[in-house]
Rosetta silent file (secondary structure, phi, psi, omega in degrees, C-alpha in Angstrom):
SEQUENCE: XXXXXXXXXXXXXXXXXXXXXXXXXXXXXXXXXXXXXXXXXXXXXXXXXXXXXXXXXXXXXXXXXXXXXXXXXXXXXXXXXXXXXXXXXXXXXXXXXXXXXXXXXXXXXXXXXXXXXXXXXXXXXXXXXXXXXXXXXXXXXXXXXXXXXXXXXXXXXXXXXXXXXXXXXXXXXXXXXXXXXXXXXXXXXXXXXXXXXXXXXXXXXXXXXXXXXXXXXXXXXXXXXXXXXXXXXXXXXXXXXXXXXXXXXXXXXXXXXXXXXXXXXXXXXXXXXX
SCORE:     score description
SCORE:     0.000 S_00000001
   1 L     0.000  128.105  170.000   31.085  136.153   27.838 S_00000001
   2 E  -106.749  117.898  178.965   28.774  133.373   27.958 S_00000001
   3 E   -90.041  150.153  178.697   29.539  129.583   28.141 S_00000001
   4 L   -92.140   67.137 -118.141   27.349  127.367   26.630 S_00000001
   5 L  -147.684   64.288  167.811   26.931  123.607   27.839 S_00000001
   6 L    54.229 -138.574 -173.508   24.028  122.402   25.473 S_00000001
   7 L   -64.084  -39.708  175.347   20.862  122.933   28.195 S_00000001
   8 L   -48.039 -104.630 -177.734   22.926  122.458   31.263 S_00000001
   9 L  -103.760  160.710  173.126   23.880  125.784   31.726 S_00000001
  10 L  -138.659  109.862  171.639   24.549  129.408   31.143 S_00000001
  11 L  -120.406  122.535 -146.147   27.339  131.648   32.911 S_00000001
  12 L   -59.653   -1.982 -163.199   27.128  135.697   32.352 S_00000001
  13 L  -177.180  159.958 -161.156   31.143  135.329   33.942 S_00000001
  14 L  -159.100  118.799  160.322   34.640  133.797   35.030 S_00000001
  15 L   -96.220  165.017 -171.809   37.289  135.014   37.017 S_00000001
  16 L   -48.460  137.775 -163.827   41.005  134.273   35.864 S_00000001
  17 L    21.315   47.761 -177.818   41.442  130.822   36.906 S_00000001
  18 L  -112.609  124.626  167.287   38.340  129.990   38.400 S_00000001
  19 L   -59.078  109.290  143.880   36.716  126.426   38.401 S_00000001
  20 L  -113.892  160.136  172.293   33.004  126.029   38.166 S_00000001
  21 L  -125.302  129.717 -155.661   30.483  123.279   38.281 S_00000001
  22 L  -128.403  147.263 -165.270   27.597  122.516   36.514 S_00000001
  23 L  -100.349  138.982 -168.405   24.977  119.339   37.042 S_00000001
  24 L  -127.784  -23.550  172.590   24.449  118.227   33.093 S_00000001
  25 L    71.215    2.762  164.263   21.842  115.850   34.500 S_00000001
  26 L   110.321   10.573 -168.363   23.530  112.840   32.516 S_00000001
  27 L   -77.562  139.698  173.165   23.788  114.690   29.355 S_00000001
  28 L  -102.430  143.174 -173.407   26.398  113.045   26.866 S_00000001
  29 L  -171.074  160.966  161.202   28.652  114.706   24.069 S_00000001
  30 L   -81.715  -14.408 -165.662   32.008  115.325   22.555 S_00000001
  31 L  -123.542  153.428  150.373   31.703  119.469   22.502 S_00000001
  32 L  -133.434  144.647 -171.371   31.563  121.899   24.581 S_00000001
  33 L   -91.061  128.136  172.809   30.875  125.584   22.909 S_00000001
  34 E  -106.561  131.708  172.110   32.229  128.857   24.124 S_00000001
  35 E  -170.243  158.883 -155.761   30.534  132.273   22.495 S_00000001
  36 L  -112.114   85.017  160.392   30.198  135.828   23.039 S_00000001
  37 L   -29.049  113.804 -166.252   26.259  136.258   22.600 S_00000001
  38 L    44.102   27.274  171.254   25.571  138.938   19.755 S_00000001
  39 L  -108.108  115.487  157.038   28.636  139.842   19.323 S_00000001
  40 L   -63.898   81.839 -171.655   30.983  139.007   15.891 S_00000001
  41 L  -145.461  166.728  172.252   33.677  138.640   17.268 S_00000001
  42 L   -99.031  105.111  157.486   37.226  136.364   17.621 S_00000001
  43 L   -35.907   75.510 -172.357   37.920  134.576   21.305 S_00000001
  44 L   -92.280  115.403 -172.614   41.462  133.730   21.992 S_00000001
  45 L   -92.915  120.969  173.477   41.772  131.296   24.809 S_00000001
  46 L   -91.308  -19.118  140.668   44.955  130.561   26.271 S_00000001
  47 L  -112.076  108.781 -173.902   43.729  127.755   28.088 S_00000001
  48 L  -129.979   94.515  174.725   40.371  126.006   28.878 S_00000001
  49 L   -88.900   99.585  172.744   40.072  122.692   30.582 S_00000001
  50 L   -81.317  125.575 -146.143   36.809  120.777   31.144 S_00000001
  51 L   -94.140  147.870  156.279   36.946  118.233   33.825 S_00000001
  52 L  -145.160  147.911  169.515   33.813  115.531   34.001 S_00000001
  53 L  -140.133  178.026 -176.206   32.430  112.821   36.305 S_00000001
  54 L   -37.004  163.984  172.278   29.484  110.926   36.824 S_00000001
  55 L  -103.787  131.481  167.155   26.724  113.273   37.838 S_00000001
  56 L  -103.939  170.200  167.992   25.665  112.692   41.447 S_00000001
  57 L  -112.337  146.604  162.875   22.635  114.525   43.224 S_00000001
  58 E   -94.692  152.781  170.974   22.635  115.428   46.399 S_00000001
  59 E  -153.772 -176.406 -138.219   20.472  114.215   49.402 S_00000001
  60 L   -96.695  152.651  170.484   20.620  114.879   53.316 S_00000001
  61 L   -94.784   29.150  174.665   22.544  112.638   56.009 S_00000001
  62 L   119.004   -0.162 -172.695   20.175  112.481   58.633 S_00000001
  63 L    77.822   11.887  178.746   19.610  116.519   57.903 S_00000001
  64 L   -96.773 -103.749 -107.063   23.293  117.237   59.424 S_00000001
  65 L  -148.463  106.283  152.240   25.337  117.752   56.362 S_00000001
  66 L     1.180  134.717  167.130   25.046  117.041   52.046 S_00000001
  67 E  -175.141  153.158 -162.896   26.605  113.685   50.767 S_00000001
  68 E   -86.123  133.997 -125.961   26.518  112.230   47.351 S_00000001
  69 L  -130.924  110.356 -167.400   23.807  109.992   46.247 S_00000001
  70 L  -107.813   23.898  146.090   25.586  107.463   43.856 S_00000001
  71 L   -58.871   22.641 -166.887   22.125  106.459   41.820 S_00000001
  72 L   -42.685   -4.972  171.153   23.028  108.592   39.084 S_00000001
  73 L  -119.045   20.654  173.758   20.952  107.634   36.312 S_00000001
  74 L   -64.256  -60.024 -133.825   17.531  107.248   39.025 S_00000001
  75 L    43.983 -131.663  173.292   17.098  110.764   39.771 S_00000001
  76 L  -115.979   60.720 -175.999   14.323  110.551   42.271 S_00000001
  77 L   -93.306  158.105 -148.147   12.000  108.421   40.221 S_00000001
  78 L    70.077  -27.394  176.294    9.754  105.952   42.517 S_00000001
  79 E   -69.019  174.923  149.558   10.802  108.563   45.718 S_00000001
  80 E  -127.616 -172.959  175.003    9.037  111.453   47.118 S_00000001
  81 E  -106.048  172.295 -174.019   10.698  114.601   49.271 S_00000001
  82 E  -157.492  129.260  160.628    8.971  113.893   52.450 S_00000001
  83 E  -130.585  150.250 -153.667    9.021  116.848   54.543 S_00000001
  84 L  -135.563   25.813  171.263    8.290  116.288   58.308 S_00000001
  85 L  -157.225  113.594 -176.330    8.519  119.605   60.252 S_00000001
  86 L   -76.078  -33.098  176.166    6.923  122.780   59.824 S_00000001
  87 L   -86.583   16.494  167.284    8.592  124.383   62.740 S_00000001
  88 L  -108.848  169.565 -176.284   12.366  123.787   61.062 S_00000001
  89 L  -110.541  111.941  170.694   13.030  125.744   58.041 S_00000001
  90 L  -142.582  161.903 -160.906   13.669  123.054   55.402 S_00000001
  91 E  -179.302  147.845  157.572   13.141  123.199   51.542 S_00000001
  92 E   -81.396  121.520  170.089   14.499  121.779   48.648 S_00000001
  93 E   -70.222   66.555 -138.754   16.604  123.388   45.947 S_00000001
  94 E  -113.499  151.180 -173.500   15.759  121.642   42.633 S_00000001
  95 L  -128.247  110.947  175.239   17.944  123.206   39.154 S_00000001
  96 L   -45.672  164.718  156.736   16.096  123.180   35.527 S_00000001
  97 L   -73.854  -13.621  175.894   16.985  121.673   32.860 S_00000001
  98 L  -162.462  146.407  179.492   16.829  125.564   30.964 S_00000001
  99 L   -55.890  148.893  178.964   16.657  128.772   32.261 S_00000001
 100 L   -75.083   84.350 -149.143   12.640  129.690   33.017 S_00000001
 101 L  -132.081   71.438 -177.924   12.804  131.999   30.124 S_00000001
 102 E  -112.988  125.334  148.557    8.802  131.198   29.536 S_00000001
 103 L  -101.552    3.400  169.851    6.086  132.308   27.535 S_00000001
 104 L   172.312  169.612 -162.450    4.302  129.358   28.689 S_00000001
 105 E  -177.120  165.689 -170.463    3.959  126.035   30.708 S_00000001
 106 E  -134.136   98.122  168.922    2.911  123.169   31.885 S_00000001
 107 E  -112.280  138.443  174.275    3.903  122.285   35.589 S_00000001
 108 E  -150.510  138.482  170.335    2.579  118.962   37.702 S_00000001
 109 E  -118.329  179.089  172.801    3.201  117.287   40.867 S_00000001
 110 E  -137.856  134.260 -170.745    1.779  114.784   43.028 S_00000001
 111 E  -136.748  126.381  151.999    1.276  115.850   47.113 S_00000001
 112 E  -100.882  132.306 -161.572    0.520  114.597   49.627 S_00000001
 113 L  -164.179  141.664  179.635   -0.714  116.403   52.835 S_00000001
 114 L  -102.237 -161.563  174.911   -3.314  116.459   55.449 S_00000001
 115 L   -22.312  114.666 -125.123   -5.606  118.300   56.627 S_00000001
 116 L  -126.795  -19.966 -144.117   -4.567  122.037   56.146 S_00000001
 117 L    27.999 -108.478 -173.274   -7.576  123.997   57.404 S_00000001
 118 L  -103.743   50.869 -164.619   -7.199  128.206   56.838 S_00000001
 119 L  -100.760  155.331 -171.346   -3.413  127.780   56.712 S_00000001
 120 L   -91.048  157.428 -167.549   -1.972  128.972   53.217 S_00000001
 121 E  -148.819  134.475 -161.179    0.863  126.560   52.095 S_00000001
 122 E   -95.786  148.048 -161.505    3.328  127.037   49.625 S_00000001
 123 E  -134.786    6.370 -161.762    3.717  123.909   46.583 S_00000001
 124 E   178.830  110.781  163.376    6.272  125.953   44.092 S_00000001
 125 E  -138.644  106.938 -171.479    8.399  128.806   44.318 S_00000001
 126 E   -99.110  153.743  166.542   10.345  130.403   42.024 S_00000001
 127 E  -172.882  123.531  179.938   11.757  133.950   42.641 S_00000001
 128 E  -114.008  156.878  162.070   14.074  135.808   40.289 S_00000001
 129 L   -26.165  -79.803 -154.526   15.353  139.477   40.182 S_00000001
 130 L   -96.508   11.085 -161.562   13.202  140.734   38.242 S_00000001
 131 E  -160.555  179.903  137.445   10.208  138.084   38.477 S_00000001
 132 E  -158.312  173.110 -177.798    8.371  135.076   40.247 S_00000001
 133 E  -148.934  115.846  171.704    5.999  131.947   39.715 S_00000001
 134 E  -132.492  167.518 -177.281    4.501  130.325   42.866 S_00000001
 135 E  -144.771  130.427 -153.508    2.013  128.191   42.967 S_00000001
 136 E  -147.747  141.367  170.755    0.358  128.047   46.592 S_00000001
 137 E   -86.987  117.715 -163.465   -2.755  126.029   48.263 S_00000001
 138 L   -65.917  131.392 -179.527   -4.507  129.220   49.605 S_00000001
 139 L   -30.234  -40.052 -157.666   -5.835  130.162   53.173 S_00000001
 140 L   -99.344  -12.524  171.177   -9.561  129.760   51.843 S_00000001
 141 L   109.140  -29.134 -171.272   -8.935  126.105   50.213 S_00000001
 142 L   -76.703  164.498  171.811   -8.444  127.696   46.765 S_00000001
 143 E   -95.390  143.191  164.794   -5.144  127.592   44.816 S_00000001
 144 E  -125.406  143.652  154.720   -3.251  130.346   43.442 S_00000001
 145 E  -121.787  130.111  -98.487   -1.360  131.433   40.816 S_00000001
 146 E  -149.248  100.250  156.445    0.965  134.267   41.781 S_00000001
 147 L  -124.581  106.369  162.536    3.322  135.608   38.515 S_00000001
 148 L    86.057   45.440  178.118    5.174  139.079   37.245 S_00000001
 149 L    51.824   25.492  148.887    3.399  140.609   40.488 S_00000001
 150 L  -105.567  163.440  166.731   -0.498  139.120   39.351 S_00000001
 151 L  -147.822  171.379 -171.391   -2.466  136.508   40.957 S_00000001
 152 L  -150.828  141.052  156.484   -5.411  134.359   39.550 S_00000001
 153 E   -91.254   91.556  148.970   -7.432  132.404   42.237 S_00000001
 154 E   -91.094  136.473  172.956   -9.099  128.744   41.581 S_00000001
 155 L   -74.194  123.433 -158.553  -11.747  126.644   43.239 S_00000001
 156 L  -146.600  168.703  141.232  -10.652  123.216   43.400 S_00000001
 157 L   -83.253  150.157 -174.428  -10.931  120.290   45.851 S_00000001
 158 L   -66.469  173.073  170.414   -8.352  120.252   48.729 S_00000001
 159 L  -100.249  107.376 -134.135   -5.782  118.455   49.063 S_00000001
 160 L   -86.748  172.722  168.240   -5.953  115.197   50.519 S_00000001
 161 L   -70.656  -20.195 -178.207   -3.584  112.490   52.763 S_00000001
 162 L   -92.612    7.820  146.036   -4.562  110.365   50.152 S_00000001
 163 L   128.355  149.369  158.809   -2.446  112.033   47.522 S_00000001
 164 E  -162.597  154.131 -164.552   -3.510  114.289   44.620 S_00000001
 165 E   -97.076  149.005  165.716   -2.244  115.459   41.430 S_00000001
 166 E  -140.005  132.270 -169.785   -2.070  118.763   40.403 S_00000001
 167 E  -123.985  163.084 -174.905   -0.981  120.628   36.768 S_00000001
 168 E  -155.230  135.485  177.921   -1.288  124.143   36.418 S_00000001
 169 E  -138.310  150.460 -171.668   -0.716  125.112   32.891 S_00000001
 170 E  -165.477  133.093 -172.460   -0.562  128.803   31.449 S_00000001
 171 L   -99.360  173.057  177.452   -0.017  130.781   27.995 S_00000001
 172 L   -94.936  -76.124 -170.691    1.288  134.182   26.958 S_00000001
 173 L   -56.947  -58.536  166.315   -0.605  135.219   24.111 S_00000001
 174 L  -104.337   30.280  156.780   -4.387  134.982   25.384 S_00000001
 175 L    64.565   11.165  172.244   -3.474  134.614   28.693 S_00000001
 176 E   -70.807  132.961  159.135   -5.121  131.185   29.213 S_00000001
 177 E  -131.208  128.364 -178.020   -4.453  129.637   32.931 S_00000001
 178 E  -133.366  149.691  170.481   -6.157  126.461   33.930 S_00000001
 179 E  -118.172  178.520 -153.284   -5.296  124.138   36.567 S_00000001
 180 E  -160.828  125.687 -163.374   -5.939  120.132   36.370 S_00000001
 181 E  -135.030  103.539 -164.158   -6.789  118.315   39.731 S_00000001
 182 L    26.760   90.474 -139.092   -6.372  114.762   39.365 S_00000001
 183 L    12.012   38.729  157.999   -6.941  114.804   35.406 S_00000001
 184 E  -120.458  162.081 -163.978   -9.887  117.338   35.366 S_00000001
 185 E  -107.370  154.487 -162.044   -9.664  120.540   34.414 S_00000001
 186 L   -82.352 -172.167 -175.564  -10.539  123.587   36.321 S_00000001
 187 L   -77.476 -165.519  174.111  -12.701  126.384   34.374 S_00000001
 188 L  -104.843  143.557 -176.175  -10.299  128.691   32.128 S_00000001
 189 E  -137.090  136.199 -170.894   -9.467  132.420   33.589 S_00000001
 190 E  -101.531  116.191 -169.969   -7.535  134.556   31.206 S_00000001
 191 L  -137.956  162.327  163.403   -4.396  136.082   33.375 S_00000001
 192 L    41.886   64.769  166.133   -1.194  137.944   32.935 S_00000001
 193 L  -100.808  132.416 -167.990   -1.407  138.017   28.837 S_00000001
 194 L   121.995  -28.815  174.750    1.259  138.856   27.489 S_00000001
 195 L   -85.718  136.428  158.923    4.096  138.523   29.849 S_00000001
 196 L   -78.260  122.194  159.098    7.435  136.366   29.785 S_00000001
 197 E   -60.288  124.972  166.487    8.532  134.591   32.869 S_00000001
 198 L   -77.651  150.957 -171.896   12.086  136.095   33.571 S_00000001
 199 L   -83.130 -171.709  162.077   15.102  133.900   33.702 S_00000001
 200 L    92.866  -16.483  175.268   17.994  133.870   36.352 S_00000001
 201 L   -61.026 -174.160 -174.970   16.076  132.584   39.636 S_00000001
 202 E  -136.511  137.505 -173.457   16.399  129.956   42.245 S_00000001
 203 E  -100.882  100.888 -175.012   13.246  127.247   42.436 S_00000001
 204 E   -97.624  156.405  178.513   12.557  126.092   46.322 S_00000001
 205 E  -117.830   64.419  141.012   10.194  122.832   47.018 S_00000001
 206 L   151.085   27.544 -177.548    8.672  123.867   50.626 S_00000001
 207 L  -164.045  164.472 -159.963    9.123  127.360   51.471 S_00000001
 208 L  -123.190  113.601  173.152    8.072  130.614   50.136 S_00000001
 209 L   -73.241  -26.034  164.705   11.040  132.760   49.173 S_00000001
 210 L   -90.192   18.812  159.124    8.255  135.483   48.693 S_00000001
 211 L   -30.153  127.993 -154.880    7.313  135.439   52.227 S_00000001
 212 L  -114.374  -62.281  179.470    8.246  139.505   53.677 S_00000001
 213 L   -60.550  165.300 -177.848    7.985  137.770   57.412 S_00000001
 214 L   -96.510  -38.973 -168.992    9.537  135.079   59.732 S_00000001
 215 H   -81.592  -61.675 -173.016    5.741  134.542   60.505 S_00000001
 216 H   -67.483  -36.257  170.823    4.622  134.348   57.246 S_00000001
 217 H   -36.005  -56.593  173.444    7.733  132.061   56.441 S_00000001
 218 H  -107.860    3.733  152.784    6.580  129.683   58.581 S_00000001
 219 H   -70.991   -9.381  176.245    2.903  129.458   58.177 S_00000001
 220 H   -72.102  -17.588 -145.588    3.685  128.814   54.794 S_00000001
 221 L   -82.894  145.494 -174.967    5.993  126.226   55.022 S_00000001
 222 L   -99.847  131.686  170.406    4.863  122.833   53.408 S_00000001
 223 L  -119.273  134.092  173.096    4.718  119.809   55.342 S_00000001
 224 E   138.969 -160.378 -169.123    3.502  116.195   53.917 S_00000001
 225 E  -113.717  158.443 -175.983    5.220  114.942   50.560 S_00000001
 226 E  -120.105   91.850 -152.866    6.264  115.448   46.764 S_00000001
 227 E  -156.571  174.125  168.811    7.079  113.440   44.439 S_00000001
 228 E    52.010   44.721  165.144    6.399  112.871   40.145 S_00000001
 229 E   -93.373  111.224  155.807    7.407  116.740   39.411 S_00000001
 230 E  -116.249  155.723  160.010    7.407  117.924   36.023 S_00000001
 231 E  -135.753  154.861 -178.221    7.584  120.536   34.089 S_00000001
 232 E  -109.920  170.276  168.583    7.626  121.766   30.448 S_00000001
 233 L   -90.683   42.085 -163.479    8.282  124.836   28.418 S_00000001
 234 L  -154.842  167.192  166.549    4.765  124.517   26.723 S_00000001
 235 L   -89.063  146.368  156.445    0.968  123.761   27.243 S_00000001
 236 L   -99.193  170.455 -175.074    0.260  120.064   26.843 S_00000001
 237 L   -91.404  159.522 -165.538   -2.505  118.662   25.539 S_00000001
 238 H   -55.215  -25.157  170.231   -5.201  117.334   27.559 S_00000001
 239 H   -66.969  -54.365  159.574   -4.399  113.853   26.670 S_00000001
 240 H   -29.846  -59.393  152.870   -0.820  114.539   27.727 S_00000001
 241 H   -36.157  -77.003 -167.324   -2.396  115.527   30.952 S_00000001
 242 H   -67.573  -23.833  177.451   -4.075  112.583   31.625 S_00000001
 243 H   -50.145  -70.746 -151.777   -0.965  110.290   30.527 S_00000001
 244 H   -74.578  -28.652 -170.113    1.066  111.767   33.600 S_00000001
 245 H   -73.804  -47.300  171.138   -1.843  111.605   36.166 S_00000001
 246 L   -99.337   40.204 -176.797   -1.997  107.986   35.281 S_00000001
 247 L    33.555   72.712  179.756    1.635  107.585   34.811 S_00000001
 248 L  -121.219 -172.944 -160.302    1.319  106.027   31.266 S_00000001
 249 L   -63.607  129.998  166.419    3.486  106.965   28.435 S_00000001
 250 L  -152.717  177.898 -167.940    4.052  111.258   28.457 S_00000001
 251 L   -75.012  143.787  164.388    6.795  113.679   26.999 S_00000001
 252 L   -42.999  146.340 -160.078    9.963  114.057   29.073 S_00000001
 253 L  -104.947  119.086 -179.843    9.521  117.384   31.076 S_00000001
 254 L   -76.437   -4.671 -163.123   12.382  119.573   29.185 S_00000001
 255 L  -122.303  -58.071  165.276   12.421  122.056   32.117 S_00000001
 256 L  -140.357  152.357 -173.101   12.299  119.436   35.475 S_00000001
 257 L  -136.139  118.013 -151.843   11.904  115.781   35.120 S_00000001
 258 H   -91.588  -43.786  175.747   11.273  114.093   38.415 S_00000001
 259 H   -74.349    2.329  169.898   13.441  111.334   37.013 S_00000001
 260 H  -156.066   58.461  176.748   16.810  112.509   36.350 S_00000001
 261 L   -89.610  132.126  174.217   16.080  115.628   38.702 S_00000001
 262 L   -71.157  134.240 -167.229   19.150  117.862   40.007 S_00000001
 263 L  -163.108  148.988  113.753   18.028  118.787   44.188 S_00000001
 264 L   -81.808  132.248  156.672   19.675  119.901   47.155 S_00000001
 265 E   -97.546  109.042 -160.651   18.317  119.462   50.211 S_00000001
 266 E  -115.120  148.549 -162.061   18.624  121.873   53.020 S_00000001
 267 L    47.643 -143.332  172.484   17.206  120.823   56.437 S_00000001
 268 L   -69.021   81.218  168.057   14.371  118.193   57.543 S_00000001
 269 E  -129.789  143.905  166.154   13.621  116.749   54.471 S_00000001
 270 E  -111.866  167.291  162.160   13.721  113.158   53.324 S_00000001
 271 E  -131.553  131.037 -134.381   13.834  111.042   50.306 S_00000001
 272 E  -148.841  143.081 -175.827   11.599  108.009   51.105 S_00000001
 273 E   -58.235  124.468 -169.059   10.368  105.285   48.815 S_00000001
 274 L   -50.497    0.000    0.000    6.820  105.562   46.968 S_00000001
């Protein structure tokens, strides 16, 4: 059985009187849908209540303990994540707006970080059962992108103290991946055509969940700041592109929206004003 709750969520299961909670991200409605995916079949409920309150996010108390963030229609727009320690293990949790069920995308952030030399540093990490998508500034100064067990390599400029944007965008069918470094675009390298990003995963902000080591865990670990992440379940067009690098008018990111974003924080992380 699957419930359905418009974008907000999908859950494969329920035990007999069990309570879950789902972040909706502010969405408003009158329904909520229940259905048994490819199945014909009739549902007899004897009871189902659905409880709602404002939606809060969470963010850290000083890094001791979660407490509710009562900006609820903010997200983190104007913040960054500020992350300030390499040797604690802290990372951010952030939860799509739809499962990463992708045949293509468009993801961009804005980071700031200094000097790096040959250490590799992780900027993205998704990692599912069956799948992953990371996107990581590389020992050698290049960027990578690391999906469905491939990688693709680009030459870019580094990333500076003084902030810089970065999109990474990537297709299914011919396997176009390009990345976009404060709105220019890298060349195009044709990778991984053909595959769909698998659903079901959990998306970290400063740590590399695909990390085998304690060592590699924590050379990896990102320190410096984050902020203006979105992403969609599409390529955009190059104009689109330049719209978010100079924060002008662009499409709402259907997949993360830096503005009405759902986050946990776990350890030394901050949320700190632009």
């Amino acid at each position: 059985m699957a419930f359905f709750l418009g974008r907000c969520a999908t859950i494969s299961s329920m035990d007999l009187g069990e309570t879950m909670t789902f972040n909706c991200a502010g969405m408003q409605g009158q329904y909520v849908t229940i259905t048994i995916p490819g199945r014909r079949e009739f549902l007899s409920l004897c009871e189902v209540q659905v409880l709602g309150h404002p939606w809060l996010h969470i963010v850290h108390d000083g890094g001791r303990n979660p407490v509710r963030d009562s900006e609820t229609d903010l997200g983190l727009q104007g913040r960054v994540l500020s992350f300030l320690n390499e040797s604690k293990p802290s990372c951010v949790i952030i939860s799509p707006l739809q499962p990463l069920n992708l045949m293509e995308f468009t993801l961009c952030m804005r980071v700031v970080t200094e000097y790096l030399g040959d250490r590799k540093v992780i900027l993205f990490s998704y990692h599912s059962p069956n799948d992953e998508l990371r996107i990581l500034r590389e020992s050698n100064g290049h960027f990578g992108l690391h999906m469905g067990g491939q990688s693709v390599m680009f030459a870019l400029p580094d990333l500076s103290t003084f902030g810089s944007h970065l999109c990474v965008t990537w297709e299914s069918t011919f396997g176009l991946a390009t990345f976009w470094m404060n709105g220019k675009r890298s060349i195009r390298k044709i990778y991984n055509v053909g595959h769909v990003l698998q659903p079901g995963g959990t998306v970290l902000l400063g740590q590399d969940q695909s990390a085998q080591t304690m060592s590699e865990k924590q050379n990896r670990r990102f320190v410096g700041e984050i902020t203006d992440l979105y992403m969609w379940d599409y390529v955009l067009q190059p104009q689109d592109i330049e719209n978010v690098f100079q924060m002008r008018d662009f499409p709402s990111g259907n997949i993360f929206d830096w503005k009405i974003l759902s986050y946990k924080i776990k350890g030394n992380v901050r949320v700190l004003p632009k």
